[in-house]
C-alpha positions as CSV (number, residue, x, y, z in Angstrom):
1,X,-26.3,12.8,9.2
2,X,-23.8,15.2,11.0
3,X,-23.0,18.3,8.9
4,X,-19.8,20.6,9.0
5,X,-18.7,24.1,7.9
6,X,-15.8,25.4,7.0
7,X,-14.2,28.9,7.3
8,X,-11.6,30.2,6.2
9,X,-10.0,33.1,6.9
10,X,-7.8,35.1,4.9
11,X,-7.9,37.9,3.0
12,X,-5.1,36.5,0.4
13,X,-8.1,34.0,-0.3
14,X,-10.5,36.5,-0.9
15,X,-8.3,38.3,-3.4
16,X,-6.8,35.4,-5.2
17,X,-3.8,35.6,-4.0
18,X,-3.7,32.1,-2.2
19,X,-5.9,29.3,-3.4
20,X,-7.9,27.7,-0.9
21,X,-6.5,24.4,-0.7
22,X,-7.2,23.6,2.4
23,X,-11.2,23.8,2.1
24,X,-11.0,21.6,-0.4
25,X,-8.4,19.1,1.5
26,X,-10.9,19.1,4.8
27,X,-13.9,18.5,2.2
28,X,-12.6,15.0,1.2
29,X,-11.6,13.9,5.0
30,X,-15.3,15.0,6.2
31,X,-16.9,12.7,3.3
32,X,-14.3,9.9,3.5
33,X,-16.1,9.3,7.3
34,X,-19.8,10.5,6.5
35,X,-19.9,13.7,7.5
36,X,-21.2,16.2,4.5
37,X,-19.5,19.8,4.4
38,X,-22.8,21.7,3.7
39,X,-20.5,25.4,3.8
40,X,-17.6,26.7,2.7
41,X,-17.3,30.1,4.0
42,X,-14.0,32.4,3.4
43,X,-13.8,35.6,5.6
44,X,-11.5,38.7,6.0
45,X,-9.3,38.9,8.9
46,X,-11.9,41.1,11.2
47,X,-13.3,40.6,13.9
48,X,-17.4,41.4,13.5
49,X,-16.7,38.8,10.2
50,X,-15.5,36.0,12.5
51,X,-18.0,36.2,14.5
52,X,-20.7,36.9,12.5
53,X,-19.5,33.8,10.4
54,X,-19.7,31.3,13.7
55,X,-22.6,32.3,15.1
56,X,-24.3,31.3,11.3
57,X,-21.8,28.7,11.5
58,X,-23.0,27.1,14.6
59,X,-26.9,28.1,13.6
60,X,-26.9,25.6,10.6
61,X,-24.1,22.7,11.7
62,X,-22.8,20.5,13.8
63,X,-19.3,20.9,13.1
64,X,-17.2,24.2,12.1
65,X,-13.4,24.0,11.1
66,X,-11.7,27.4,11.2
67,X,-8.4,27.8,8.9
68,X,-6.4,30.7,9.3
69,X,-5.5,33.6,11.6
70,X,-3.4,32.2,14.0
71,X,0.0,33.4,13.2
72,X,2.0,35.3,16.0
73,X,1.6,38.9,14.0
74,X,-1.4,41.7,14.4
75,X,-3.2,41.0,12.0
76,X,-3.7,37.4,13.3
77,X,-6.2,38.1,15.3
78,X,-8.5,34.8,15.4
79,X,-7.4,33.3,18.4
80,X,-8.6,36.8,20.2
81,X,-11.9,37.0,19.1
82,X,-12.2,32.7,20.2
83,X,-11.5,34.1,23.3
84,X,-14.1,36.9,23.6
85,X,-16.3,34.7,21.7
86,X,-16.7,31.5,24.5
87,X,-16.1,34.4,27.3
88,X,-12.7,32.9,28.5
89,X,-9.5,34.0,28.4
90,X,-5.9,33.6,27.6
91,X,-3.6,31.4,29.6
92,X,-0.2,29.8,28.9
93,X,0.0,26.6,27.9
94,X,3.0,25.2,29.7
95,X,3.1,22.2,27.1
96,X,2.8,24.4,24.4
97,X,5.4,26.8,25.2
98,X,8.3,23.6,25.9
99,X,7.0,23.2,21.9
100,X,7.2,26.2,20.7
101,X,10.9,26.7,22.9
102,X,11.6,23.2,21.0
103,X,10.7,24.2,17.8
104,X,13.1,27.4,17.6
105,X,15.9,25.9,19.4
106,X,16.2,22.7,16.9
107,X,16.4,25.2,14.2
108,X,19.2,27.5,16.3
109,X,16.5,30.8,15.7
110,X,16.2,33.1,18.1
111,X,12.5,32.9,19.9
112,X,11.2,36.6,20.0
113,X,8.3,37.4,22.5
114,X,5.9,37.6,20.0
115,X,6.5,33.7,19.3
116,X,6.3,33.1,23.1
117,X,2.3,34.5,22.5
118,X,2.0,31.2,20.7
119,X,2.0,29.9,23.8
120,X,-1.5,31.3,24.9
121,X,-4.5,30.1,24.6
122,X,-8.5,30.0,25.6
123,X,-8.5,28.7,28.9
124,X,-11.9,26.8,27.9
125,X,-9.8,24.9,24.9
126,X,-8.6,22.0,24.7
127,X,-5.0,22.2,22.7
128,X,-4.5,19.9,19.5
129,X,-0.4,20.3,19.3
130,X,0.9,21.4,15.8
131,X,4.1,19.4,15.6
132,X,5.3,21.2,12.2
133,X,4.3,24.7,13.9
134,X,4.6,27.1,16.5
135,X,0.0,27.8,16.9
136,X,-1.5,25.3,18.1
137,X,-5.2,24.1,17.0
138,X,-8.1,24.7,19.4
139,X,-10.9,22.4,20.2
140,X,-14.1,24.1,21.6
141,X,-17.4,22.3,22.7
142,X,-20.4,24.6,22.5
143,X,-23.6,23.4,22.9
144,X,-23.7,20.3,21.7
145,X,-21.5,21.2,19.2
146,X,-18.2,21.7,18.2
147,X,-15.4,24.3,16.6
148,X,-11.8,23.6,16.0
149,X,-9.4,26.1,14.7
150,X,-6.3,25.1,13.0
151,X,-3.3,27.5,11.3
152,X,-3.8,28.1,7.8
153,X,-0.5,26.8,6.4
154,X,-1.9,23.3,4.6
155,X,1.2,20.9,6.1
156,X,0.4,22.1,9.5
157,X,-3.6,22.4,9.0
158,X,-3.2,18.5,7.6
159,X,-1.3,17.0,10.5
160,X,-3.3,18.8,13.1
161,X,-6.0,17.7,11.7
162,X,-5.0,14.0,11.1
163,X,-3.6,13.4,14.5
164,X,-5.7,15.0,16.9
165,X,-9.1,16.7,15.6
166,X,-10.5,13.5,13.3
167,X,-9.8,11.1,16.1
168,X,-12.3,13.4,18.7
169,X,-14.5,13.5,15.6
170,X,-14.5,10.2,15.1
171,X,-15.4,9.6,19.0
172,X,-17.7,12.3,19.4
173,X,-20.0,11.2,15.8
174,X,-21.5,8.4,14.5
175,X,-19.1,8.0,11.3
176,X,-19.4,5.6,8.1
177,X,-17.2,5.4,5.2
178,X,-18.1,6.9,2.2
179,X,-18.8,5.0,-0.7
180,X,-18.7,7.0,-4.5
181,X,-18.9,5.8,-7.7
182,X,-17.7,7.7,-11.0
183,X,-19.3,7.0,-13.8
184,X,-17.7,8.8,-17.2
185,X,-19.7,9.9,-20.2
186,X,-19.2,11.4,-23.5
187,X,-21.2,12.7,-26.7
188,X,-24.2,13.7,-24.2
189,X,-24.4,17.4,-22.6
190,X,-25.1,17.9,-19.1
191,X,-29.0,18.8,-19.7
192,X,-29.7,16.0,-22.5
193,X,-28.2,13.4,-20.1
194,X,-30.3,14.9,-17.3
195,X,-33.4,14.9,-19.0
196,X,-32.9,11.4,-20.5
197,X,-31.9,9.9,-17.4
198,X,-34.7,12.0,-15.1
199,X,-36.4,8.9,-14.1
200,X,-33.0,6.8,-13.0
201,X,-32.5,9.9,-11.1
202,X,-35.6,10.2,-9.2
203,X,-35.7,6.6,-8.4
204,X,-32.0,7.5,-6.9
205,X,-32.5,9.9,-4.6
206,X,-35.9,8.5,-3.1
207,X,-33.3,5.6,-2.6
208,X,-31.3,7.9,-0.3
209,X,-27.9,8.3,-2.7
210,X,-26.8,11.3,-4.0
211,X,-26.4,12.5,-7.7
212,X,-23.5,14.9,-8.8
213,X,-23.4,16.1,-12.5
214,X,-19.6,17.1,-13.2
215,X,-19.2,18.4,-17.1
216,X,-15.9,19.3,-18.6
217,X,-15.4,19.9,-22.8
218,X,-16.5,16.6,-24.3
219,X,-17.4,14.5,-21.3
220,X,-19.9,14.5,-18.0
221,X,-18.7,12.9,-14.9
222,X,-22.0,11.2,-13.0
223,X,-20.9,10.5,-9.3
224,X,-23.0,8.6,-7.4
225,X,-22.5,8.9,-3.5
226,X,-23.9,7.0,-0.3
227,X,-23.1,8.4,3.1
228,X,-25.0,5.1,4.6
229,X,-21.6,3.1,3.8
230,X,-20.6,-0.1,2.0
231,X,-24.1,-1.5,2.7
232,X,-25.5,1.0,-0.7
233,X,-22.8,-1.0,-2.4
234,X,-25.0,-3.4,-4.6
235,X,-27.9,-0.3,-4.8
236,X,-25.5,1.7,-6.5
237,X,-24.3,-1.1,-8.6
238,X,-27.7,-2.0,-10.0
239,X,-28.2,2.2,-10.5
240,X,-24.8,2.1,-12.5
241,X,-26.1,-1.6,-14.3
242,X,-29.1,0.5,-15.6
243,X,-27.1,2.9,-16.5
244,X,-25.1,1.1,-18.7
245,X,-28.2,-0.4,-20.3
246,X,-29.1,2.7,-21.3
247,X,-27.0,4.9,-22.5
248,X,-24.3,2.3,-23.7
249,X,-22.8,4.8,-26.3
250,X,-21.9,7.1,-23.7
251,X,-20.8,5.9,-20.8
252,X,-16.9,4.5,-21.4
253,X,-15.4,4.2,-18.5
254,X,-15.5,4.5,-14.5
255,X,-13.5,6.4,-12.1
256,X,-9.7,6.9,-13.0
257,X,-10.2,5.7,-16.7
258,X,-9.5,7.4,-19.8
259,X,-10.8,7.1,-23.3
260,X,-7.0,6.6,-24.8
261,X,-7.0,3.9,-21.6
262,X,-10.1,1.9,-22.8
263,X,-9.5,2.0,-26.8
264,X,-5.7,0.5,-25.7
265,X,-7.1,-2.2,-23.1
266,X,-9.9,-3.0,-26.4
267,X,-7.2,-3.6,-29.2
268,X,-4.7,-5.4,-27.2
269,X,-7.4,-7.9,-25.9
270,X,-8.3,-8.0,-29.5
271,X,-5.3,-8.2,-31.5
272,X,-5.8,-4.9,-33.3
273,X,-3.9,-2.4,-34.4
274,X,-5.2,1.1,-35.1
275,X,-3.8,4.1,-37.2
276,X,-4.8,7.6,-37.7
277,X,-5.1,10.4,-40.5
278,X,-5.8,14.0,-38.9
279,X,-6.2,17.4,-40.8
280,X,-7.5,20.1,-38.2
281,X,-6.6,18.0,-34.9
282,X,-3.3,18.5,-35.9
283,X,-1.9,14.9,-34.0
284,X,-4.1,15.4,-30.9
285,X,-5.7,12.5,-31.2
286,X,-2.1,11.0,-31.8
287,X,-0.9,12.3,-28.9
288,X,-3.8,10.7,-26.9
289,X,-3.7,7.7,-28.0
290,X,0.3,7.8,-27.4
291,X,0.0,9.2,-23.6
292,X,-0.8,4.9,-22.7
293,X,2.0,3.3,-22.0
294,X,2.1,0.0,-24.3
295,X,0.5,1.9,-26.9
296,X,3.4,0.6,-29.5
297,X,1.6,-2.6,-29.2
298,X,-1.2,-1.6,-31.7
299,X,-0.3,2.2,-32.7
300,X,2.2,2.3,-35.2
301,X,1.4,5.8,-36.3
302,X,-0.3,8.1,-38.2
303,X,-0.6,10.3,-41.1
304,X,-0.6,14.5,-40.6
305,X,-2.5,16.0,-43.7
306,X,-3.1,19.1,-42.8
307,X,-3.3,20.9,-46.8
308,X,-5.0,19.3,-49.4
309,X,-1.7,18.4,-50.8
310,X,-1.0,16.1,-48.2
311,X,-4.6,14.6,-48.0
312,X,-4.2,13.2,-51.4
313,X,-0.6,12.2,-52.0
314,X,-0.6,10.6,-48.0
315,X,-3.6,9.5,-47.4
316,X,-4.5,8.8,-51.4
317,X,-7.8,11.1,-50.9
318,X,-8.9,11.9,-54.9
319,X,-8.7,15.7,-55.8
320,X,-11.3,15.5,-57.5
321,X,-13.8,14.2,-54.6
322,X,-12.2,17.2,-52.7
323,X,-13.4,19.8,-55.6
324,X,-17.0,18.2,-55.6
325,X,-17.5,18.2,-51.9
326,X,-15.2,20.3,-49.9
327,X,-12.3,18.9,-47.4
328,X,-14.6,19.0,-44.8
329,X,-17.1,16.3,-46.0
330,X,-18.3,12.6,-45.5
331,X,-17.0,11.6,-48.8
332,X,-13.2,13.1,-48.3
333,X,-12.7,11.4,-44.5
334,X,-13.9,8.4,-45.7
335,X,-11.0,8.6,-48.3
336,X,-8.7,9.5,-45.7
337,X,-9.5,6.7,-43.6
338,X,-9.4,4.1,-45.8
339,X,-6.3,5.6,-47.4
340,X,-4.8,5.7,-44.1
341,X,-5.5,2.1,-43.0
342,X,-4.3,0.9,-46.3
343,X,-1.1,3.2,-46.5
344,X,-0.6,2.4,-42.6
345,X,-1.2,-1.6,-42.7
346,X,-3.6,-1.7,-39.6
347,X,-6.5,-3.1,-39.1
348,X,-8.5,-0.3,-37.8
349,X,-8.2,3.9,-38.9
350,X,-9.6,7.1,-37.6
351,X,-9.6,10.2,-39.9
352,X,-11.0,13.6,-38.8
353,X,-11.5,16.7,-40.9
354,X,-12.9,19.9,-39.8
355,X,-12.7,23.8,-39.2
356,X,-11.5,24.1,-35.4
357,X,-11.6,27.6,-36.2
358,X,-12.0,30.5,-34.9
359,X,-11.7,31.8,-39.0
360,X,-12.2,29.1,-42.1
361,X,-16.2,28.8,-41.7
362,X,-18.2,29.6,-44.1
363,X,-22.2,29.7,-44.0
364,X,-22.5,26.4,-45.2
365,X,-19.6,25.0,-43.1
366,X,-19.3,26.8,-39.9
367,X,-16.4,27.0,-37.8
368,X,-16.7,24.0,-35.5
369,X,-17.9,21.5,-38.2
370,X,-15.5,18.1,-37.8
371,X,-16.3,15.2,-39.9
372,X,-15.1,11.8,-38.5
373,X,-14.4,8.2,-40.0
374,X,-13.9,5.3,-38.6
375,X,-12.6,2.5,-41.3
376,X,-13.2,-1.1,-39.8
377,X,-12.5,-4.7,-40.9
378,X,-15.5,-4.4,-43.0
379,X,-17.0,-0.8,-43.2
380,X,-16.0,2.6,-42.9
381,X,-18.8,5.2,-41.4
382,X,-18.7,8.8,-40.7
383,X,-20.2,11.0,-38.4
384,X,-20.6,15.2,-38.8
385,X,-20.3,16.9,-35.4
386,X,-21.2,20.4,-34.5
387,X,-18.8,22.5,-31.6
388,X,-18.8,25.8,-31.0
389,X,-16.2,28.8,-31.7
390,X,-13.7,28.3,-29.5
391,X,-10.5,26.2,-31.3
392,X,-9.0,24.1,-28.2
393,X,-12.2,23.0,-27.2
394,X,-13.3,22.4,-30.8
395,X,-9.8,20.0,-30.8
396,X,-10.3,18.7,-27.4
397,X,-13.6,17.7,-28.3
398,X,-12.9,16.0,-31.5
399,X,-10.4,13.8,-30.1
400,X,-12.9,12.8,-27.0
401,X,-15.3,12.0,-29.8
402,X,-13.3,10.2,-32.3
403,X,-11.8,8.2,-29.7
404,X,-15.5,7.5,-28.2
405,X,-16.7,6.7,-32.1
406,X,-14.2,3.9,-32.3
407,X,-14.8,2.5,-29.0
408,X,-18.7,2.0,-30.3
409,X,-18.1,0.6,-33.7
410,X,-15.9,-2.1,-32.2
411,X,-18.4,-2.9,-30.0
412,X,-20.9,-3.0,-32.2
413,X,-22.9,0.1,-30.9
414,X,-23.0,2.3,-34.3
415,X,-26.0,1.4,-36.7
């Protein structure tokens, strides 16, 4: 497999000030066609740095792509040390200058001399015009190998790219298309799933695909990539089918899909209708639910019952199961979600109660603590799950797993 590297050069990027965009742009053209980025590199505008970067650069890939540097000021000084680098020199490009002459004269600028540098360029290169721009990229064979440096601004690095490097690439490599599958989790960390799944995983990468573990609040993303092309289709397919077998209460959902988007595709193709009653998610997992368009068809609302107050005279909870156990308990979301699915006419209610924090925990009851129900057609059951300290993940969290609860008890998956 063919390798690339990419530098970029900056020092804007290395301070923050611009966000590299454009490494992360050329990382997803290089995989759509088989080629694996094994570097990302980012660089200060100096010489001894640019150089030092290509010659590891060139040590460790087949491929380097060079961002940056190539404006017509001083400190633009990476078409320079190109030149010293491949011992060559600078030369006007007549083609070049007629584009960069075009280029000011369909805006009616002036053209100062230090655009006409534009112009000049290794005499060992071979140009890659910049249609949107006055510096044109550079193609360099060296040793087998290649380097192509493009201008830095993304709408010129893009089309540059695009047009006239990927098709060289394309010639000059073997190339297949990439083929990735997403595979979405949630209710399992990163290690648990790891350590559960370290057979699967094994098995997968003896088989030649590769494994990425992507974990956000609430979820892990599992992407399963081939470089061989659409021929590891059906491999990855009987991977994902094990998968599935598995660990059926956590994975929901594939590439693009959403929670809020599987729990709406599950009660309209049932005929359900679903309602909620929240206390310390304070309508988030409302507001999920609500961000699917359609979701009128089998949302009609919800219930807010934030105090105590609220919890008994909306949701009919008893003030007297509050007293005995505490809002945050089994006994007083059950309540709520029965009293919600009743009060709400719908088949089907989630009801959440907990300390999102980061104050209201106690030593019993620490912050973080969310109890949720889920009141079926026949049976209401409740789950106690433990976050951490921080209050929009607690939230963010809670409405992931509530949402994630449902989808399992009308499948059938909760004992």
């Amino acid at each position: 497999m063919n390798t690339a590297e990419i530098i970029s050069i900056g020092d804007e990027l290395l301070i923050g000030q611009t966000i590299n965009t454009n490494a992360s742009w050329l990382g997803q053209e290089f995989a759509k066609i088989g080629i694996k980025v094994k570097h990302v590199t980012t660089i200060s505008d100096d010489a001894a740095e640019i150089k030092s970067a290509i010659d590891t650069a060139f040590d460790r890939n087949d491929i380097i792509v060079m961002t940056g540097g190539l404006g017509p000021t001083k400190d633009d000084i990476t078409k320079h040390v190109l030149t010293a680098y491949f011992n060559s020199e600078l030369i006007v490009d007549e083609a070049v200058l007629k584009a960069v002459t075009d280029f000011f004269e369909k805006r009616n600028r002036p053209m100062l001399e230090v655009n006409t540098l534009q112009a000049s360029v290794p005499a060992v290169c071979t140009v890659l015009p910049n249609k949107n721009g006055t510096a044109p990229g550079m193609w360099f064979d060296h040793k087998g190998k290649v380097l192509i440096s493009m201008a830095g601004v993304p709408y010129e690095m893009k089309a540059i790219f695009t047009d006239y490097a990927l098709p060289k690439i394309k010639e000059l490599y073997a190339v297949n298309s990439l083929v990735q599958r997403t595979v979405l989790t949630q209710g399992i960390g990163e290690s648990f799933l790891a350590n559960q799944m370290a057979d699967w995983e094994d098995r997968l990468r003896a088989d030649g695909l590769e494994l990425a573990y992507l974990p956000s609040p609430g979820m892990v993303k599992l992407r399963l990539t081939s470089f061989k092309g659409e021929t590891d289709i059906p491999l990855i397919e009987d991977y994902i089918a094990e998968l599935l077998h598995r660990i059926p209460k956590n994975v929901f959902g594939f590439e693009n899909d959403t929670l809020p988007d599987v729990i709406g595709h599950l009660f309209k193709q049932n005929k359900l209708s679903l309602g909620t009653v929240e206390s310390c998610t304070g309508g988030a997992i409302a507001a999920a639910i609500t961000s699917v368009s359609g979701a009128s068809e089998y949302y009609p609302g919800s219930l807010l019952t934030y105090t105590e107050e609220l919890k008994c005279n909306l949701a009919g909870v008893s003030s007297e199961t509050i007293k005995e156990f505490g809002v945050v308990s089994s006994e007083v979301v059950t309540q709520m979600a029965e009293g919600g699915k009743k009060q709400l006419g719908v088949d089907w209610c989630i009801a959440v109660s907990g300390i999102a924090g980061p104050t209201g925990g106690t030593e019993t009851c620490p912050v973080g603590t969310i109890w949720i129900a889920i009141a079926g057609t026949d049976r209401t059951v409740t789950k106690c799950f433990q976050f951490g300290d921080n209050r929009e993940r607690n939230i963010q969290m809670s409405v992931l797993s509530a949402l994630n609860y449902l989808r399992c008890e009308l499948l059938g998956l909760v004992e």
